[in-house]
C-alpha positions as CSV (number, residue, x, y, z in Angstrom):
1,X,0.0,0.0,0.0
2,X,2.9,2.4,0.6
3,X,3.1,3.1,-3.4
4,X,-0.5,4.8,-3.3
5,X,1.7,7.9,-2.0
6,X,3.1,7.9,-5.4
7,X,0.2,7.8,-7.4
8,X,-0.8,11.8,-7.6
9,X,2.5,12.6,-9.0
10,X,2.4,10.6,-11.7
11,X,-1.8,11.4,-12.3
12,X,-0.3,15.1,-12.3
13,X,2.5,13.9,-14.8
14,X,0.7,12.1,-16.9
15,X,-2.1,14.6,-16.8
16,X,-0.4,17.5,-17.9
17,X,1.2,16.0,-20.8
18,X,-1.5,14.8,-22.2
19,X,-3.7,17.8,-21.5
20,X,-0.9,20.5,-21.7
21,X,-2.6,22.2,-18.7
22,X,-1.0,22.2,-15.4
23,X,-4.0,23.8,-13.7
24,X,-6.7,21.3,-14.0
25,X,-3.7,18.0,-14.0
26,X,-3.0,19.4,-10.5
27,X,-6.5,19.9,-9.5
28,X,-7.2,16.6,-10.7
29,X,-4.0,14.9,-8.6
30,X,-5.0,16.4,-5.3
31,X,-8.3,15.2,-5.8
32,X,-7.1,11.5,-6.2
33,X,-4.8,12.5,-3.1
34,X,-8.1,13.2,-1.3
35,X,-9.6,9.9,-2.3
36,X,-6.6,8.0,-1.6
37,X,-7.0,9.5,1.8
38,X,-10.9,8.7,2.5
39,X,-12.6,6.4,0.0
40,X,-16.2,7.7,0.8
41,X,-17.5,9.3,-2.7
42,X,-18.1,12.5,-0.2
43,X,-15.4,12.5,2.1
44,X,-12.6,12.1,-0.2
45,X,-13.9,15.1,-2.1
46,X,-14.1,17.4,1.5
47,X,-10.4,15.6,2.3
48,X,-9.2,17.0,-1.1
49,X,-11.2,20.4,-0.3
50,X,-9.1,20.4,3.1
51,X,-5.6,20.1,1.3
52,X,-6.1,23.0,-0.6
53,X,-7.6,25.3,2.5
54,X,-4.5,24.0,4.6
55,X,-2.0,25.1,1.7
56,X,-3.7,28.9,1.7
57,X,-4.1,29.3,5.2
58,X,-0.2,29.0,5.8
59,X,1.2,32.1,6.7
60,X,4.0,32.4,4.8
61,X,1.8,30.9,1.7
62,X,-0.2,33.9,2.4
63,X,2.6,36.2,2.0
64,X,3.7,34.8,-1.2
65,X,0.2,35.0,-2.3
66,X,0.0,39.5,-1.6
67,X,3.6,39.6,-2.8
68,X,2.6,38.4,-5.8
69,X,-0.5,40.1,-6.4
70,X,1.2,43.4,-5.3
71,X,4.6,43.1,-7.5
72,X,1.7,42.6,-10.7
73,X,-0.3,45.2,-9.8
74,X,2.8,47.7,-10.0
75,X,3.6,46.3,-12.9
76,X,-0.4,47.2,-14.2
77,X,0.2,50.5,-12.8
78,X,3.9,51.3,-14.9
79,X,1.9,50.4,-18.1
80,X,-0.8,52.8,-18.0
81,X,1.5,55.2,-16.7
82,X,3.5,55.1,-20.0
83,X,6.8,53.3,-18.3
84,X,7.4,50.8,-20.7
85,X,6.1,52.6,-23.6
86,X,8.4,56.0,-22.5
87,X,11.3,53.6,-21.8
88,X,11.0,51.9,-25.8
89,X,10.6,55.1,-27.1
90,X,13.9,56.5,-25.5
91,X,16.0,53.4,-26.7
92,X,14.9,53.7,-30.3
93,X,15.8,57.7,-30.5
94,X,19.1,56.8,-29.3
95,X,19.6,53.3,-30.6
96,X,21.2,53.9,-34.3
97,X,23.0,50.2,-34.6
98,X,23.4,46.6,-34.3
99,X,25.7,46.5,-31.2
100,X,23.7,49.8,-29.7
101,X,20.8,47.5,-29.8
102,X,22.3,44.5,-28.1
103,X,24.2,46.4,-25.8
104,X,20.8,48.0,-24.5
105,X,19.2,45.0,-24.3
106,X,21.6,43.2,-21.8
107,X,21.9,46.7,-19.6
108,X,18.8,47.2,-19.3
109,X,18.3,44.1,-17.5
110,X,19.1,45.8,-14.8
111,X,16.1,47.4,-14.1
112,X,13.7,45.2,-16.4
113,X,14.2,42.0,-14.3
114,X,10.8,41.8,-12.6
115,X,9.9,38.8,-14.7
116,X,10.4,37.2,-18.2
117,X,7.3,38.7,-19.8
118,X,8.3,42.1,-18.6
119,X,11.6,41.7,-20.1
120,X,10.5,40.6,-23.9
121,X,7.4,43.5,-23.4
122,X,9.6,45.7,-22.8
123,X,12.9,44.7,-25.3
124,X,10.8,43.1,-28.0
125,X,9.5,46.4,-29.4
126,X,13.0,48.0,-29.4
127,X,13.7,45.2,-31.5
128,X,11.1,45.5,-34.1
129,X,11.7,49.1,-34.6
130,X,15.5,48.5,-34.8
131,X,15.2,45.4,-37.5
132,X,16.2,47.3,-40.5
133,X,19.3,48.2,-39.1
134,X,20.0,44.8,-37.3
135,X,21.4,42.3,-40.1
136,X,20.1,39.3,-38.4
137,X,16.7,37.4,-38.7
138,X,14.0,37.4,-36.7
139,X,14.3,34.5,-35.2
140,X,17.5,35.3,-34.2
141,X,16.5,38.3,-32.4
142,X,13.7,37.0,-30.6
143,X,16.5,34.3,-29.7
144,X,18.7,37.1,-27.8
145,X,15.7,38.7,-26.0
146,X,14.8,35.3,-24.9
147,X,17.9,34.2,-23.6
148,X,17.9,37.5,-21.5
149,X,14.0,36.2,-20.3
150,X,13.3,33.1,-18.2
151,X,17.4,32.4,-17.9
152,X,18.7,35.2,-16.4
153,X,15.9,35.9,-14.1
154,X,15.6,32.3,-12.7
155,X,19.2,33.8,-11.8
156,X,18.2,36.4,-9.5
157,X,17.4,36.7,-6.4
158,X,15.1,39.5,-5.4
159,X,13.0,41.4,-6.2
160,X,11.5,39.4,-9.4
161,X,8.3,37.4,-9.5
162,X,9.7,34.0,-9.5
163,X,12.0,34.3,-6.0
164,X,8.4,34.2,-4.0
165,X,7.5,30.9,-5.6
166,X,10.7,29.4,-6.0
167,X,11.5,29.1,-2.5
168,X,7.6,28.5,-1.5
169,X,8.2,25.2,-3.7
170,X,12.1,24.9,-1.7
171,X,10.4,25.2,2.1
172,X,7.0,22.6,1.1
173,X,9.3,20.5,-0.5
174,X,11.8,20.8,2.7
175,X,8.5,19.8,5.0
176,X,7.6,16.9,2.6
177,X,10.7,15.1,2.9
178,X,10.9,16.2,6.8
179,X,14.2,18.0,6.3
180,X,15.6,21.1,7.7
181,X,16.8,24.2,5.7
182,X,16.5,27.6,5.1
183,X,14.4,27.4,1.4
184,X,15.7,30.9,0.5
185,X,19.2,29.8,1.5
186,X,19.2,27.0,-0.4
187,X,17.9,29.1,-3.9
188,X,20.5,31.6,-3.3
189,X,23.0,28.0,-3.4
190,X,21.2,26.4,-5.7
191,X,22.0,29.4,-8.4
192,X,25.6,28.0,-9.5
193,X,24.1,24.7,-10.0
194,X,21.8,26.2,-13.0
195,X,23.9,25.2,-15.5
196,X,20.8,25.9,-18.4
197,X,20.9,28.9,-17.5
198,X,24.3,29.8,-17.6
199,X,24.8,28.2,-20.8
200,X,21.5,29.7,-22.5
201,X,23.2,33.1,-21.4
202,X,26.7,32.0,-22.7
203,X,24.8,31.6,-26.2
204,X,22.2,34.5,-25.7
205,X,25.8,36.4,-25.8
206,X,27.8,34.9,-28.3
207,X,24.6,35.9,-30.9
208,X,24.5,38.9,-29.4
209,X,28.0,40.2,-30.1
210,X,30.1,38.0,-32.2
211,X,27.9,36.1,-34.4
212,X,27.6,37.1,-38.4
213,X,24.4,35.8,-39.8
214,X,24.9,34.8,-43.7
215,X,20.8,35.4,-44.0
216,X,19.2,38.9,-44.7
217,X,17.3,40.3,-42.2
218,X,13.8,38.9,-43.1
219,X,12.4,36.1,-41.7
220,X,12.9,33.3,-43.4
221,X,10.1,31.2,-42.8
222,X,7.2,33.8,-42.9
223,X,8.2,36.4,-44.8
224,X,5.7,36.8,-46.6
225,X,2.6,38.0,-43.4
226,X,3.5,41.5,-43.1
227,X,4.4,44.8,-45.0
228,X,7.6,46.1,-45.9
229,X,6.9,48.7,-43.4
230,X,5.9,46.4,-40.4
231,X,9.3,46.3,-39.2
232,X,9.0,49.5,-37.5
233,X,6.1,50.1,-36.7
234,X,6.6,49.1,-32.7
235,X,3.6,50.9,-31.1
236,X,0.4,48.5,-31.1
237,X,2.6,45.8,-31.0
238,X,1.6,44.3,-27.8
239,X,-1.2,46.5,-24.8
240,X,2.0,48.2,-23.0
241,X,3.2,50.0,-26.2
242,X,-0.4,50.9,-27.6
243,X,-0.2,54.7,-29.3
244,X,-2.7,55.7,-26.8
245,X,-0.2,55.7,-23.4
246,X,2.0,58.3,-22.6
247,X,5.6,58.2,-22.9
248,X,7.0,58.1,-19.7
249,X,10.5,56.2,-19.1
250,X,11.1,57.2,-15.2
251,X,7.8,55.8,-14.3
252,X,9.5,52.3,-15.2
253,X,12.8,52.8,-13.7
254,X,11.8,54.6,-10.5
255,X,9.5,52.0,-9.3
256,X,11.4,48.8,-10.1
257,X,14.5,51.0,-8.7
258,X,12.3,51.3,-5.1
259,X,11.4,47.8,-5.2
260,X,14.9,46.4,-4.9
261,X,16.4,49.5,-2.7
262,X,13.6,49.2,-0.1
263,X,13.5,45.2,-0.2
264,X,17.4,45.4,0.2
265,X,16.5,48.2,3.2
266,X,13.8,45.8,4.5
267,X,16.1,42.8,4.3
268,X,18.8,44.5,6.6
269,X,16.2,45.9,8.9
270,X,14.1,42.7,9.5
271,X,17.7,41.1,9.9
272,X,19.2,43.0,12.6
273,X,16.1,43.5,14.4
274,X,16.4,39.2,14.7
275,X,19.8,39.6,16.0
276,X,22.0,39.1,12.8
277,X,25.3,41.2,11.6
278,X,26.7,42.0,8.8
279,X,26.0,39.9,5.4
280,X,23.6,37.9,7.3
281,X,21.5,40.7,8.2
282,X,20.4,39.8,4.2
283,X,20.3,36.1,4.0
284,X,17.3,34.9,7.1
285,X,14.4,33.2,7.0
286,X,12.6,36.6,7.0
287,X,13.6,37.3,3.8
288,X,10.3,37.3,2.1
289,X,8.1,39.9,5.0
290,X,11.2,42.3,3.2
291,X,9.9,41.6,-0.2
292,X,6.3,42.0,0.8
293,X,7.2,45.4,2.7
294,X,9.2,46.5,-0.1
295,X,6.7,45.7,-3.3
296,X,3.5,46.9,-0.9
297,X,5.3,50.4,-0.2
298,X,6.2,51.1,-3.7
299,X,2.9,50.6,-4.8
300,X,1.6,52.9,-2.4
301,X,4.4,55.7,-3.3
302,X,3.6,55.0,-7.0
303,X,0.1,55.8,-6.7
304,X,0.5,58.9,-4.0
305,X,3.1,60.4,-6.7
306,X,0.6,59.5,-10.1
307,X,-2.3,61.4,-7.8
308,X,0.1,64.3,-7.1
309,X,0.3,64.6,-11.3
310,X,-3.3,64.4,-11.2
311,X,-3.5,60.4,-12.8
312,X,-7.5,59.7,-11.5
313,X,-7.6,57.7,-8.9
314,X,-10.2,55.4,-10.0
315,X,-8.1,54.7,-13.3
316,X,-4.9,53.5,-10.7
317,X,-7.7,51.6,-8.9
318,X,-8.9,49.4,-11.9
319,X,-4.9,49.6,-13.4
320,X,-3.7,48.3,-10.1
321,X,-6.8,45.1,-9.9
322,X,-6.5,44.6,-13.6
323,X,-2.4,44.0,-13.1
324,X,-2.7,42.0,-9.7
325,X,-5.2,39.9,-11.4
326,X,-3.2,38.8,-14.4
327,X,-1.3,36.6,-11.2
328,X,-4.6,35.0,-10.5
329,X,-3.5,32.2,-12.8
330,X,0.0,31.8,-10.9
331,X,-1.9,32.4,-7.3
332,X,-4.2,28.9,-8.6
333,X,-1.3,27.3,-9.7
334,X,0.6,28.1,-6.2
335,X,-3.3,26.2,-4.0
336,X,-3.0,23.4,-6.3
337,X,1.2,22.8,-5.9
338,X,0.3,23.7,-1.9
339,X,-2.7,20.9,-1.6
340,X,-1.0,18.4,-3.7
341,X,1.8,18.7,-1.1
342,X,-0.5,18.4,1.8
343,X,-2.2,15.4,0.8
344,X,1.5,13.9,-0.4
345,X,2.5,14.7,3.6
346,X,-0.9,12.4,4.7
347,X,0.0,9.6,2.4
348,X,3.4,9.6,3.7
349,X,5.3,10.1,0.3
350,X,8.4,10.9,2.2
351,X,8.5,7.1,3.9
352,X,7.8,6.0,0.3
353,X,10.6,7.6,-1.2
354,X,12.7,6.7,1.5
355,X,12.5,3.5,1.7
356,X,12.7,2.7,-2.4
357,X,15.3,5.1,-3.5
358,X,18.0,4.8,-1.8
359,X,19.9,2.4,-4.6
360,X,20.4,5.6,-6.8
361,X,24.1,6.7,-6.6
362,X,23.9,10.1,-5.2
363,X,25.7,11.8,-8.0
364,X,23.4,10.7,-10.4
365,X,20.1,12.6,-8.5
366,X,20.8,16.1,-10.1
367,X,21.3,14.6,-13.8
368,X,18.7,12.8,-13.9
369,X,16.3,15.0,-12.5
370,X,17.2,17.1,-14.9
371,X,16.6,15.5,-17.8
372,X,13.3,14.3,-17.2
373,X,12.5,17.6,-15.9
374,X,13.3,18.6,-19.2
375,X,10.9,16.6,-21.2
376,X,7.9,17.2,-18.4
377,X,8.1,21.2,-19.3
378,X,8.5,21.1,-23.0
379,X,5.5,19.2,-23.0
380,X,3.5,21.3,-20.2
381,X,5.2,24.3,-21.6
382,X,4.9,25.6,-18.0
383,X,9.0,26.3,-16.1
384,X,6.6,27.0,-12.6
385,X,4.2,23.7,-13.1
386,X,7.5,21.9,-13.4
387,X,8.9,22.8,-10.2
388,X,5.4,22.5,-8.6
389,X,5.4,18.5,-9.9
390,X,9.1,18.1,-9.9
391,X,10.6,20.0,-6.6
392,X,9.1,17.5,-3.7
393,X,10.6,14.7,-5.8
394,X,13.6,16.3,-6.2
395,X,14.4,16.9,-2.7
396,X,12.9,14.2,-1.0
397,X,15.0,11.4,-3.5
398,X,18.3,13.8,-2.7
399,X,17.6,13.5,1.1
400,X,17.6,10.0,0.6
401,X,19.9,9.1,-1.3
402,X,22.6,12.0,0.3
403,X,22.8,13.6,-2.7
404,X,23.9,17.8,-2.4
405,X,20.6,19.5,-2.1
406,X,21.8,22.7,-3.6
407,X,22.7,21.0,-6.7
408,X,19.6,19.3,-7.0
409,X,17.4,22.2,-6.8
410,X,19.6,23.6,-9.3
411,X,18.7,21.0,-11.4
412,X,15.3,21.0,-10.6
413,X,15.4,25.0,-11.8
414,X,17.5,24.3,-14.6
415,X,14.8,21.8,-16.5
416,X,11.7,24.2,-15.8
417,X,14.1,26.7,-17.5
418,X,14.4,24.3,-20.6
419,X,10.7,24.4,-20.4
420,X,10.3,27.7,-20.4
421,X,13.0,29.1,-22.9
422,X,11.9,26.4,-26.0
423,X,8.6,25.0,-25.7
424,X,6.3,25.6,-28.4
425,X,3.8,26.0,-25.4
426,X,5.6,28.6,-22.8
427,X,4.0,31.9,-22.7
428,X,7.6,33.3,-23.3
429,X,7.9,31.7,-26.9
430,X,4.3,32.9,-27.8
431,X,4.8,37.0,-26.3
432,X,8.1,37.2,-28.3
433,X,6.2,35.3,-31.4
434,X,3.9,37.8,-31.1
435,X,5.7,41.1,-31.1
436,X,8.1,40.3,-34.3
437,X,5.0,38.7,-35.9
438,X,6.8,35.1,-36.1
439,X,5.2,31.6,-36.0
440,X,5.0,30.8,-32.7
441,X,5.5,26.8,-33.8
442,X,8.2,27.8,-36.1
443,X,9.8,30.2,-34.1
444,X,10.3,27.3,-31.4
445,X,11.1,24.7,-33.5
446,X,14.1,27.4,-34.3
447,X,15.0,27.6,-30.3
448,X,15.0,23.8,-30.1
449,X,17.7,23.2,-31.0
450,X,20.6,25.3,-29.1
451,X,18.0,25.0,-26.5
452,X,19.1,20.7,-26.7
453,X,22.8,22.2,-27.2
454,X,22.5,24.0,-23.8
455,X,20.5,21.1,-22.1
456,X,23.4,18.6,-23.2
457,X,25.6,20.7,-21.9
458,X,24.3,21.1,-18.5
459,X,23.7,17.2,-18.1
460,X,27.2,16.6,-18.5
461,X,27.9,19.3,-16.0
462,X,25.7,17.7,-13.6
463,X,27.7,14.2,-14.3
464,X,30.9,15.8,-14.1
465,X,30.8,17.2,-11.1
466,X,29.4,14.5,-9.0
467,X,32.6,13.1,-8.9
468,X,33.4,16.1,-7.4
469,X,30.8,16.1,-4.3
């Protein structure tokens, strides 16, 4: 009977392939969880009900859940204010050139970080208006904005989206396989072991400055769906852009600017009022009330500075709901990850994998983690399904088989990355598709395969340096 505990991850697994929807697959796993639980045709549903009530009543979940919601609605806010529309239409009066371009597009990642669709919102439409004077295809542009997307900001460590939900997945996966550590610790650790990412960059680069495309700069494939004019015509090219919005660059850069300066502030603060010096005044398990403090201020600044200019209140109001809900997908995901781990927890999952996986040479964990990570998102499309399904099997087969967490998560990371960067599926390859008017199909089948160069690359790291640990 002690295999039942196993059965919802690979419903979810199976589910999600087959469906490409991670949503309902998880749903549909926590409800078989439930049932597992209590056979009753009623009580297995109220069991399953319970799992997901337990996973949003947890404090910390909570906090993930307004962080979330908060860092979106800014976001909603710096559109209609004109931020990214002011901050595109700077770079292309100043941008005259290839390199210029590229050169722009890794800076400003600096202050465009927040989260991948940010990034290609914001970079995509410098792109399309600098294409006649950029001698590569479009594929191979919406290549280099990608590789500056879901890899580089699965790199960073605050302030962005993904660090609220990467180490939710870390600490449930920590209390599923009844091990202790810090979750945030362990992602700031686990970054080195990200070897996708690092090499996605590492060609993201390369493209960027050294390589000579033979091609002109059409698009190959579907050259023929636009005018000869398209090219630069960048405003309407996706709702942050739109001709409408005013042109305001410093309403993008102050507010992602207060974000990180306050959460760093908060950080320290929160820190040394728990009795910690120095550099670990930054790195404590109170890490994410500073990012909640930090996002939640800024949106109140941002909206007492836009009344001040005489924005309508109202307008901010329905700006700042309209851009908190656009997280309402990610906030479902986040119930379903949190019940599923619940009802793994009463089925015991940990015992399971405890006492079956303890054969697998420790060195091996990361790599092969890794690479079936890497098939589960291309298929789902989806890097933050992947850690939801992948991360508590991750780390509970690594505790067991003594394998370096750090590493592990890495790897875990690193194949939702894969997901992310070159499924036909992944909301990055279909926003960048989008804004340089490519086939979204095409345009991935075009990613695959450096994508596969990058994944080989990493799999061997992960081999490699077992011998190491």
């Amino acid at each position: 009977m002690e295999w039942t505990s196993v059965i919802p991850f690979i419903v979810v697994i199976i589910a999600a392939i087959w469906t490409k929807q991670v949503i309902p697959s998880l749903l549909f796993s926590v409800i078989v969880a439930g049932y597992l639980v209590d056979p009753h045709w009623l009580g297995g549903m109220m069991t399953a009900l319970s799992f997901i009530v337990q996973g949003l009543t947890d404090e910390n979940n909570l906090k993930i859940i307004i962080f979330l919601y908060a860092f979106s609605a800014l976001i909603g806010i710096v559109k209609m204010s004109g931020g990214i529309k002011g901050f595109v239409h700077a770079a292309t009066e100043r941008i005259n050139n290839k390199r210029g371009a590229f050169i722009l597009t890794w800076l400003s990642s600096l202050g465009t970080f927040a989260a991948p669709s940010f990034r290609i919102v914001t970079i995509g439409p410098v792109m399309k208006a600098m294409r006649k004077k950029i001698p590569m295809t479009k594929q191979e542009l919406g290549f280099v904005i990608e590789t500056t997307a879901s890899p580089l900001v699965v790199l960073i460590p605050v302030a962005t989206a993904f660090v609220g939900y990467m180490t939710s997945v870390i600490e449930l996966s920590l209390q599923q396989a009844n091990t202790e550590g810090d979750a945030y610790s362990l992602y700031i650790q686990s970054i080195p072991y990200n070897f996708f990412a690092f090499s996605m960059l590492s060609l993201g680069f390369y493209l960027s400055f050294f390589h000579h495309s033979k091609k002109s700069a059409t698009d190959a494939e579907d050259g023929g769906q636009e005018t000869e004019d398209d090219d630069d015509q960048w405003e309407d090219c996706h709702p942050a852009v739109t001709k409408d919005l005013p042109s305001k660059p410093w309403h993008l850069i102050i507010p992602l600017a207060s974000v990180i300066v306050l959460t760093f502030f908060f950080m320290y603060m929160v820190g040394a009022r728990n009795g910690k010096e120095g550099f670990e005044t930054f790195i404590n398990a109170n890490v994410l009330d500073a990012m909640v403090l930090g996002v939640v201020l800024t949106v109140i600044l941002f909206v007492v500075y836009l009344k001040i200019i005489s924005e309508p209140l109202r307008k901010m109001m329905n700006h700042l709901i309209e851009g908190g809900n656009e997280m309402m997908g990610v906030i479902l995901l986040l119930a379903m990850v949190w019940g599923l781990s619940k009802g793994s927890e009463e089925l015991k999952f940990a015992d399971t994998i405890s006492s079956s996986f303890e054969w697998i040479p420790p060195g091996f964990v990361a790599a092969i983690i890794f690479i079936v990570g890497c098939g589960l998102s291309y298929f789902i499309g989806s890097s933050w399904g992947t850690w939801g399904i992948l991360m508590p099997v991750g780390v509970s087969i690594a505790t067991v088989a003594g394998s370096p967490l750090p590493m592990v998560i890495g790897a875990v990371f690193a194949s939702g990355t894969f997901g992310a960067f070159s499924s036909p599926l992944s909301d990055d390859t279909n926003t960048t598709a989008g804004i340089l008017n490519l086939n979204a199909i095409k345009y991935a089948k075009f990613k695959l395969k450096p994508a596969l160069i990058a994944a080989g690359v990493a799999a061997v790291l992960y081999f490699v340096i077992s011998f190491f640990k």
